[in-house]
C-alpha positions as CSV (number, residue, x, y, z in Angstrom):
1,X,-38.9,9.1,5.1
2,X,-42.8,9.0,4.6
3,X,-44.3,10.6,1.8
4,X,-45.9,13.5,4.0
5,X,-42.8,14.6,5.5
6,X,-41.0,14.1,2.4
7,X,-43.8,17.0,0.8
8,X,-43.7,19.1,3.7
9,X,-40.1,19.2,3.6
10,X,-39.5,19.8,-0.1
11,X,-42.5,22.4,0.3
12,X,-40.7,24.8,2.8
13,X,-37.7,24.9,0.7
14,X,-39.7,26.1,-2.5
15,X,-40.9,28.7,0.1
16,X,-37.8,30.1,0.9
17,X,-36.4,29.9,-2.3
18,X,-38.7,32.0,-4.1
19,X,-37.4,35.4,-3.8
20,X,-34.4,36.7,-5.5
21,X,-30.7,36.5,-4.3
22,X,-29.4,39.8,-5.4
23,X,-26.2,40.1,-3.5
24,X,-24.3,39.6,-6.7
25,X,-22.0,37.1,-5.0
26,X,-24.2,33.5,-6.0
27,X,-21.7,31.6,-8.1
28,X,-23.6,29.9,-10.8
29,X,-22.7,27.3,-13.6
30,X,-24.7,26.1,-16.6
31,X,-26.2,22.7,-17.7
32,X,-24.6,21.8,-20.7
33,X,-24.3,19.0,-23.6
34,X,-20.1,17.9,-23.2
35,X,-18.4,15.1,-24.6
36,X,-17.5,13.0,-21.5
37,X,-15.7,9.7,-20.6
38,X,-18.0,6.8,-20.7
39,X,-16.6,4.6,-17.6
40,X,-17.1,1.0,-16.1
41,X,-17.0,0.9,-12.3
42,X,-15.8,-1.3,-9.6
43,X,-15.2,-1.5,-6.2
44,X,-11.7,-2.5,-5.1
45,X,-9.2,-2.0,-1.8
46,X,-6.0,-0.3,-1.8
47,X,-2.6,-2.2,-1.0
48,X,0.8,-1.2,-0.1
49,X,2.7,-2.5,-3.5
50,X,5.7,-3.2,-0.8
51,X,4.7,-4.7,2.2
52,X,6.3,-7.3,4.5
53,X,6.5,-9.1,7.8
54,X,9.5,-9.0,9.5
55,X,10.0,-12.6,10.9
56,X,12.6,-13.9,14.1
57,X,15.9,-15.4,12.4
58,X,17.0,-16.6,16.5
59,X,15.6,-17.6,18.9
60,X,15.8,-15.3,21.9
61,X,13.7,-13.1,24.4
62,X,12.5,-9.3,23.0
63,X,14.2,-7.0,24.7
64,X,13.8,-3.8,23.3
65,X,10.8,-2.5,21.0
66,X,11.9,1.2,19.6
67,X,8.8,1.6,17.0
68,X,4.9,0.9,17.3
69,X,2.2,0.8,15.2
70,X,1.9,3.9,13.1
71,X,5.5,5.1,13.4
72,X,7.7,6.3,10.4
73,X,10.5,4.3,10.3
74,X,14.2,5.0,8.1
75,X,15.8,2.1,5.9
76,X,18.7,0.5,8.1
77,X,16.8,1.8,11.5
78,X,16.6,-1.0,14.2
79,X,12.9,-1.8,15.2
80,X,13.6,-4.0,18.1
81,X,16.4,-6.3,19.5
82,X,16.6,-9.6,20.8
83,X,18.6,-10.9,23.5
84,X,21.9,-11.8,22.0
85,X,23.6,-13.2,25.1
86,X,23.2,-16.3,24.1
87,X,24.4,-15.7,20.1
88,X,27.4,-13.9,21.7
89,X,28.3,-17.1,24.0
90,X,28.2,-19.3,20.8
91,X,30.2,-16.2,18.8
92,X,33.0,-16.7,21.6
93,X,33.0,-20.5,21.2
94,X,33.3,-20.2,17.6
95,X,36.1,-17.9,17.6
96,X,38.4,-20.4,20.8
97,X,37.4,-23.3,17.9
98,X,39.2,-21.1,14.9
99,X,42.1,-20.2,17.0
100,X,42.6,-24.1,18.5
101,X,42.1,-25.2,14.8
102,X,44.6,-23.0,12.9
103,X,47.6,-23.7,15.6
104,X,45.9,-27.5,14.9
105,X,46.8,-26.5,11.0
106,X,49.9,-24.8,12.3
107,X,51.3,-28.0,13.3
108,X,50.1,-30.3,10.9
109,X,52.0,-28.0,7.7
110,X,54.9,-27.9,10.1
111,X,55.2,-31.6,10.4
112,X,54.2,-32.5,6.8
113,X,57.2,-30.1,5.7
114,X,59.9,-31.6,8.1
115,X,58.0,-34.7,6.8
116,X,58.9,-34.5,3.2
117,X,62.6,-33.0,3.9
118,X,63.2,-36.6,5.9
119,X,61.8,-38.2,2.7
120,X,64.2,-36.2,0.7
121,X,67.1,-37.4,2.7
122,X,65.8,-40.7,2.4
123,X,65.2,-41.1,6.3
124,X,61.3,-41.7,6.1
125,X,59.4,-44.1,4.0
126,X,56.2,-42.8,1.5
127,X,53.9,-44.0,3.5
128,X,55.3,-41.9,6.8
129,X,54.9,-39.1,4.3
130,X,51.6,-39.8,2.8
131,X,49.9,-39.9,6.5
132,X,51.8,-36.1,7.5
133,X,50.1,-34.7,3.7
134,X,46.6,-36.4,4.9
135,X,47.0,-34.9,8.8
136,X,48.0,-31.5,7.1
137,X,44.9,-31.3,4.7
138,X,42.6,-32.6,7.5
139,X,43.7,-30.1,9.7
140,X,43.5,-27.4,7.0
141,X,39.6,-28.6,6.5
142,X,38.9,-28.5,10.4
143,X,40.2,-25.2,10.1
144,X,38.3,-23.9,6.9
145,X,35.1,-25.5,8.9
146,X,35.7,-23.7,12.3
147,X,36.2,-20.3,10.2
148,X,32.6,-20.9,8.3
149,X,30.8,-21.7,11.7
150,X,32.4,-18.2,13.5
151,X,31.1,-16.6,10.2
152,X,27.5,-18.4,10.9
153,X,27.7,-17.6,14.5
154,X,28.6,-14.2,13.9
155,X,26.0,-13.5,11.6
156,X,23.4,-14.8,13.9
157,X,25.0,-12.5,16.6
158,X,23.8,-9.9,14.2
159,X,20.0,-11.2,13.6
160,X,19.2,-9.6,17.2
161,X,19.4,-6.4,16.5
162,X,16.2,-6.8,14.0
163,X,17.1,-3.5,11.1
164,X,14.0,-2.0,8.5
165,X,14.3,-3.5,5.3
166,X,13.3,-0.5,3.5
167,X,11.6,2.8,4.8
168,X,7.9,2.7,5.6
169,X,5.1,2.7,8.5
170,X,4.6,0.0,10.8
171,X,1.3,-1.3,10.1
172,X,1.2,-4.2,13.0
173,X,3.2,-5.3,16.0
174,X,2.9,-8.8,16.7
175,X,5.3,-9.0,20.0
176,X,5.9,-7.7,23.6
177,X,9.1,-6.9,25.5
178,X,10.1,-9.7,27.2
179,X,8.4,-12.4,25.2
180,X,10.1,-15.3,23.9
181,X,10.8,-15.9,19.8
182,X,11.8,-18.8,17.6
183,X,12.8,-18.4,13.9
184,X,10.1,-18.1,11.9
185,X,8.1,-16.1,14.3
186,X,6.2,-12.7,12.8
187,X,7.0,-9.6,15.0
188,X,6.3,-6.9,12.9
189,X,4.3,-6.0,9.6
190,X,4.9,-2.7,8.0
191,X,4.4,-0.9,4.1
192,X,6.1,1.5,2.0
193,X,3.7,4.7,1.9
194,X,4.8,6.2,-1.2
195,X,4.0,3.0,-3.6
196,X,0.2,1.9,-3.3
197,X,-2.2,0.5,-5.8
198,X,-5.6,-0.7,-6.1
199,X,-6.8,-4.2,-6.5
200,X,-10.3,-4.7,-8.1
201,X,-11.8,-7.2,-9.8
202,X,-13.5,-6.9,-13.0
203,X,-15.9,-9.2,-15.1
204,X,-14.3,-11.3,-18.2
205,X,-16.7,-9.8,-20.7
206,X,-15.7,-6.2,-19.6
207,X,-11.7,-7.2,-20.5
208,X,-12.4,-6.4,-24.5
209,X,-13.8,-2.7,-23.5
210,X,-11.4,-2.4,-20.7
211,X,-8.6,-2.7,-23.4
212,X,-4.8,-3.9,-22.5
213,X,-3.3,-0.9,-21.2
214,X,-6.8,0.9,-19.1
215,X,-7.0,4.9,-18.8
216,X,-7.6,4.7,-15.1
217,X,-8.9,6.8,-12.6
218,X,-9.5,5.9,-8.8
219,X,-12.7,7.8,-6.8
220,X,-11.7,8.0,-3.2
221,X,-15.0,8.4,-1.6
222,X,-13.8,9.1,1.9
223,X,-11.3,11.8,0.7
224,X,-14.1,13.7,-1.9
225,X,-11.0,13.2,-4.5
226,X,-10.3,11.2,-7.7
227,X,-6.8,10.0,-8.3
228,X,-5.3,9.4,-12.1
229,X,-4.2,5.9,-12.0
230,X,-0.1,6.3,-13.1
231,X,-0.9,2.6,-14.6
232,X,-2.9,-0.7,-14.9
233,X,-2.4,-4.3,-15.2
234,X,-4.3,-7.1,-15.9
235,X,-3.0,-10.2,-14.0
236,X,-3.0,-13.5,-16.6
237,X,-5.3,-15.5,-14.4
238,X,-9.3,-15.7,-13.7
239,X,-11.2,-17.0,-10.9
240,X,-12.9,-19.9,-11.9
241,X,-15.5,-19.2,-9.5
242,X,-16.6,-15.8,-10.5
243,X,-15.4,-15.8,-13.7
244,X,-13.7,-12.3,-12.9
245,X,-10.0,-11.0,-13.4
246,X,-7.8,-9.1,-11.1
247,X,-6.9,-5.6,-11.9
248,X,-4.1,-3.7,-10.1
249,X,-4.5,-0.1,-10.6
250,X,-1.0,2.1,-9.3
251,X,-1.7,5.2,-7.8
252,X,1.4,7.8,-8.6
253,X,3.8,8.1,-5.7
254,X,3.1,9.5,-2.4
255,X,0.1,10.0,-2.8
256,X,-1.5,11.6,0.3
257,X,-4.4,10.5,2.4
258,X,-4.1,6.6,0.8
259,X,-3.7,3.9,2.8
260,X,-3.7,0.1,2.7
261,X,-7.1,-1.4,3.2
262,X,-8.9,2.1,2.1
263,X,-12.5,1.4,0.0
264,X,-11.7,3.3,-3.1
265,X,-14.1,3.1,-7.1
266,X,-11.9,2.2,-10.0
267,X,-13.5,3.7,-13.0
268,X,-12.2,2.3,-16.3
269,X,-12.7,4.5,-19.2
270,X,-14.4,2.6,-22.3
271,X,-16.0,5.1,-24.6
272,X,-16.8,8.9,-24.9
273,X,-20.4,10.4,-25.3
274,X,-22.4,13.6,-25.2
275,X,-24.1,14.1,-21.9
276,X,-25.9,16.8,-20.1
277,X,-23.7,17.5,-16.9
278,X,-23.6,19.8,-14.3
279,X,-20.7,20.6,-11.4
280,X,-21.1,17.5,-8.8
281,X,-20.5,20.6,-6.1
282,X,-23.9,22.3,-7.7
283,X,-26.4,18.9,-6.1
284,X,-28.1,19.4,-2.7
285,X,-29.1,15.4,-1.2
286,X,-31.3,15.3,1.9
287,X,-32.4,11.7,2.4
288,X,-34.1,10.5,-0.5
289,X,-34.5,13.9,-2.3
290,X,-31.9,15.1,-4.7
291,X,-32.3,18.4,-5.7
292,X,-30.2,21.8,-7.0
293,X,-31.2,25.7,-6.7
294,X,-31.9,26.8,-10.3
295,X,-31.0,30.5,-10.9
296,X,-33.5,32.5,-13.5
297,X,-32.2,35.5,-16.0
298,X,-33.5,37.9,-12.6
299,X,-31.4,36.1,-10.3
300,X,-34.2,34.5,-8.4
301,X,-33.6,30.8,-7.1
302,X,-35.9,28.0,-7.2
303,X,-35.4,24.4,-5.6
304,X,-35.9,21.7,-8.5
305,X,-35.8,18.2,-8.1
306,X,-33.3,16.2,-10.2
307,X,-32.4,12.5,-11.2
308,X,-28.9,11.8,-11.7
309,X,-26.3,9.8,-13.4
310,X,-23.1,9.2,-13.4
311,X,-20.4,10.9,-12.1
312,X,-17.6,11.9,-13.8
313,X,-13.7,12.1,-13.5
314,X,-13.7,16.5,-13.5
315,X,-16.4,16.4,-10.5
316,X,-19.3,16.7,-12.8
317,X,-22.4,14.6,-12.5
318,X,-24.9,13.4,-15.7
319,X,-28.5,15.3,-15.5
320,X,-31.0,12.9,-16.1
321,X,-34.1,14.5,-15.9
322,X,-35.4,17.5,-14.0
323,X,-33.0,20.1,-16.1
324,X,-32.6,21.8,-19.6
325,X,-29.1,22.4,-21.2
326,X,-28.8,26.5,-20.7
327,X,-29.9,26.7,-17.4
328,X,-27.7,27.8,-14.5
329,X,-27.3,26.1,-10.9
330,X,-25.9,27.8,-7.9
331,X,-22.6,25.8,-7.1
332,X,-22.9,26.2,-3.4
333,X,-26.7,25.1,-2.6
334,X,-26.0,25.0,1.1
335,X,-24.9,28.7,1.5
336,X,-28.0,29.6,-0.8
337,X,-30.3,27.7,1.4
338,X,-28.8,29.1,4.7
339,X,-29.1,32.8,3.2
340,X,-33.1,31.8,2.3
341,X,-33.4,30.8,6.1
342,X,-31.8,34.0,7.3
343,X,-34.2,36.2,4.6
């Protein structure tokens, strides 16, 4: 904005904010000295703390997707299925090979115990009854084997109907009805809504201030809303390249309006001090200019420019200059300047 239009502008405000607003309905709020939360802040993303990719265990063709992108989805609920006409061909081969091995192990017991009867009675010699023990226990081992591959096939008979591992939103579908899968192959990503946290990054020299356990609290820009951080963690390992350490800050549960990937502020508290502050509702920002409607003893309103600080965790922001403690703001500067126009 060019300094002329920046005047003119800032010029037609002071003119119609010089009368008095004597509706009695302007809500006003005081500059004032308060002990406040000195903070350190950072930039950092918000995560799902559960989140996973649901992979192919068989291979198959996709024949049925019940959930997209977005969707809620129930522990236990199927997402999508795989063709399992193939599973169940090799599930009905396994079972024939249990039932031909145990009358296979049927046999063989029957024979080793006629076996060792006729060695009793002295009608076989050991070695007769030595190879009817070894046919019985290979049989029984065929038959243990054959019952272990039905319980393998069966269980990848089950793969194809593809189940939520735990209740959440599908963040990504990665497959089509009809295409073809391999185990190993990624079909769906999803997250558990009601656990997120915040990952940021903060400077090695900032740790000491930070302290072990950090007091927390999360500025959501896009939502106009701070969050107290439930707790904080400081991971045990620095990147050597930028000398920083990871800090995962968790939001408390089901939280609304937070979602993976969101651009959140994590302000870590590491002192106190007196500040002048005023409500962070109280600011009017047009462009360049930043500015709020001072209210006199008479209840007339003046535009007054202002520099700022920091905010703070209640909503308030730090007056730098352009204010002293005592004097009041209106809190809605919008409606104030709308009611000028109208005047």
């Amino acid at each position: 904005m060019g300094a002329a239009v920046k005047k003119t502008w800032i010029f037609s405000l002071l003119l119609v904010a010089a009368t008095a607003h004597a509706d009695g309905q302007l809500q006003v709020a005081p500059a004032q000295y308060r002990e406040v939360e000195q903070t350190y802040s950072v930039e950092g993303l918000v995560e799902a703390t559960r989140q996973s990719t649901v992979s192919a265990q068989i291979s198959g063709r996709i024949k049925e997707i019940n959930f997209d992108v977005g969707d809620r989805v129930n522990k236990g609920q199927v997402i999508l299925r795989i063709d399992e006409r193939e599973t169940a061909q090799a599930l009905a081969g396994s079972n024939a090979q249990v039932l031909q091995a145990q009358a296979t192990l049927q046999n063989a017991k029957a024979n080793y115990e006629r076996s060792r009867q006729l060695f009793e009675q002295k009608f076989i010699s050991q070695s007769a009854l030595d190879k009817a023990q070894s046919e019985y226990q290979v049989a029984r081992a065929q038959a243990a084997a054959s019952e272990a591959g039905a319980g393998q096939a069966s269980l990848a008979h089950g793969y194809s109907a593809v189940v939520a591992p735990y209740g959440g939103v599908v963040a990504a579908r990665l497959v089509e009805v009809g295409e073809m899968v391999t185990p190993g192959k990624p079909m769906m990503i999803g997250f558990d809504p009601a656990e997120m946290r915040v990952v940021a990054s903060v400077p090695q020299y900032k740790l000491t201030e930070i302290g072990t356990h950090p007091k927390v609290m999360v500025e959501a820009p896009s939502l106009n809303r701070w969050i107290k951080a439930a707790s904080a963690t400081i991971q045990p390992l620095s990147d050597a390249r930028t000398h920083s350490t990871q800090v995962r800050v968790y939001l408390p549960a089901n939280e609304q309006g937070v979602y993976p990937g969101m651009f959140v502020r994590a302000h870590f508290v590491v002192g106190k001090a007196n500040k002048l502050v005023i409500p962070g509702s109280a600011v009017l920002r047009r462009s360049e200019v930043v500015a709020v409607y001072v209210v006199d003893e008479k209840g007339g309103v003046k535009l007054r420019q202002v520099r700022l600080g920091e905010k703070t965790a209640d909503g308030s922001v730090e007056v730098l200059a352009g204010l002293n403690p005592g004097e009041q703001v209106a809190l809605d500067p919008v409606r104030v300047g709308m009611k000028k126009n109208q005047d």
